[in-house]
N, C-alpha and C positions, 0 to 999 in steps of 0.2 A: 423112224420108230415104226417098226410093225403092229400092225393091230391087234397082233396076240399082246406083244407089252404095253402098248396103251393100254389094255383094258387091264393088264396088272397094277400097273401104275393106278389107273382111276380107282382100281377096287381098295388098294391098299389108302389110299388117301379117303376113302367114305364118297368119292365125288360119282364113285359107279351107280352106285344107287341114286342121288339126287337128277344123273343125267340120264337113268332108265327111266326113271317118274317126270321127267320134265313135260313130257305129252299126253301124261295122265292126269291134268288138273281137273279135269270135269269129270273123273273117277273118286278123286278125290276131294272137292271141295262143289260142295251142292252148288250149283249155278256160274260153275268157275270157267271159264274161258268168253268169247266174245258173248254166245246165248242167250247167257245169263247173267252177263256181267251187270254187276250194281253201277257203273259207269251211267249218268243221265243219259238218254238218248231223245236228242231236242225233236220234237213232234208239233210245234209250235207252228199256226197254220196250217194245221189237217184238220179238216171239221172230223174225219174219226180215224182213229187208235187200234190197232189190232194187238193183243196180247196173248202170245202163245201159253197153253195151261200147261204142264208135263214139260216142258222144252230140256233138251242136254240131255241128262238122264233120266229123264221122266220127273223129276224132281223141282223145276225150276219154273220160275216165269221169264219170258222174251219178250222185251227188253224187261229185265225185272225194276229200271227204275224209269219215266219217259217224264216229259214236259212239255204240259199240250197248254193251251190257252183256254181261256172259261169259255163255258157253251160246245166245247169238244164232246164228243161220245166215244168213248175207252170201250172196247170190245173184247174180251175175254173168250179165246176159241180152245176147247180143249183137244188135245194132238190125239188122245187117245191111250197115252204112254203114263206110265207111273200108278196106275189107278185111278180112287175114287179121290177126285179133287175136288174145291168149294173155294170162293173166293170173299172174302169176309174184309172190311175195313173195322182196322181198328177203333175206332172212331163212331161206327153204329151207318155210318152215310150209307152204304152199300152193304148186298150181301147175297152171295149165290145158292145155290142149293147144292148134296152133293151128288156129282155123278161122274160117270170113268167113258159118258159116250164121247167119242171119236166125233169133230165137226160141232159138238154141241156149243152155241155162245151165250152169252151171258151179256148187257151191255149196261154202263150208266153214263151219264152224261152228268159233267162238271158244270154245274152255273155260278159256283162259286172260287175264288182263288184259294190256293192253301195246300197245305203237303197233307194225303193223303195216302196211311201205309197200310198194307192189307196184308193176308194171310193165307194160307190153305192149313186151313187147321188141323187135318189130320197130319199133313208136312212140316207143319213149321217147326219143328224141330231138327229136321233137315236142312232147315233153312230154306223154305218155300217161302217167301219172304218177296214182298213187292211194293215200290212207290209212285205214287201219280204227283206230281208239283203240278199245280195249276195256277200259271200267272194271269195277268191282266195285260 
């Protein structure tokens, strides 16, 4: 099969378009590929966390979900990318201020165990969305 008819073939079946978008997930889904993936990223044994602000498309946090141990310190570094970010826990524990510099951090330190999810509130509609699990 020639690759003029493949791509008849895929157009006509709808599969042209799902295999042109297949490398556009982080176009398409706020923090979609490894970046930003909601996937846990074990941290467990790092006395500190770095967490990219903006990451993917400027939209996301990296890792947006980690698991560190109590007495860990979570580090929030903003890329520079997306704008003015803030990093907000639902919850009231933490809370950044907002700004779009490039290198700027932000850090809290877990002394307690427990899922803690946060926010960029001017994103999270975007789904700027983030979790820290903090085991014992």
């Amino acid at each position: 099969m020639t690759d003029h008819s493949r791509r008849e073939a895929l157009a006509a079946t709808g599969a042209f378009a799902v295999t042109g978008l297949a490398g556009c997930v982080d176009a398409l889904v706020p923090g979609g590929g490894e970046e930003g993936s909601s996937e846990p990223v074990d941290r467990t044994g790092e006395e500190r966390v770095t967490v990219a602000v903006g990451a993917g498309s400027g939209f996301a946090f990296a890792p947006a979900t980690v698991v560190v141990d109590v007495g860990t310190e979570v580090r929030w570094e903003w890329t520079g990318a997306g704008g003015v970010h803030n990093v907000i826990d639902r919850g009231g524990a933490f809370e950044s201020g907002l700004t779009a510099e490039a290198g700027h951090v932000f850090a809290h330190t877990f002394d307690e165990p427990g899922r803690f999810e946060y926010v960029c509130t001017p994103h999270q509609t975007r789904g700027m969305v983030g979790t820290v699990d903090v085991v014992e």
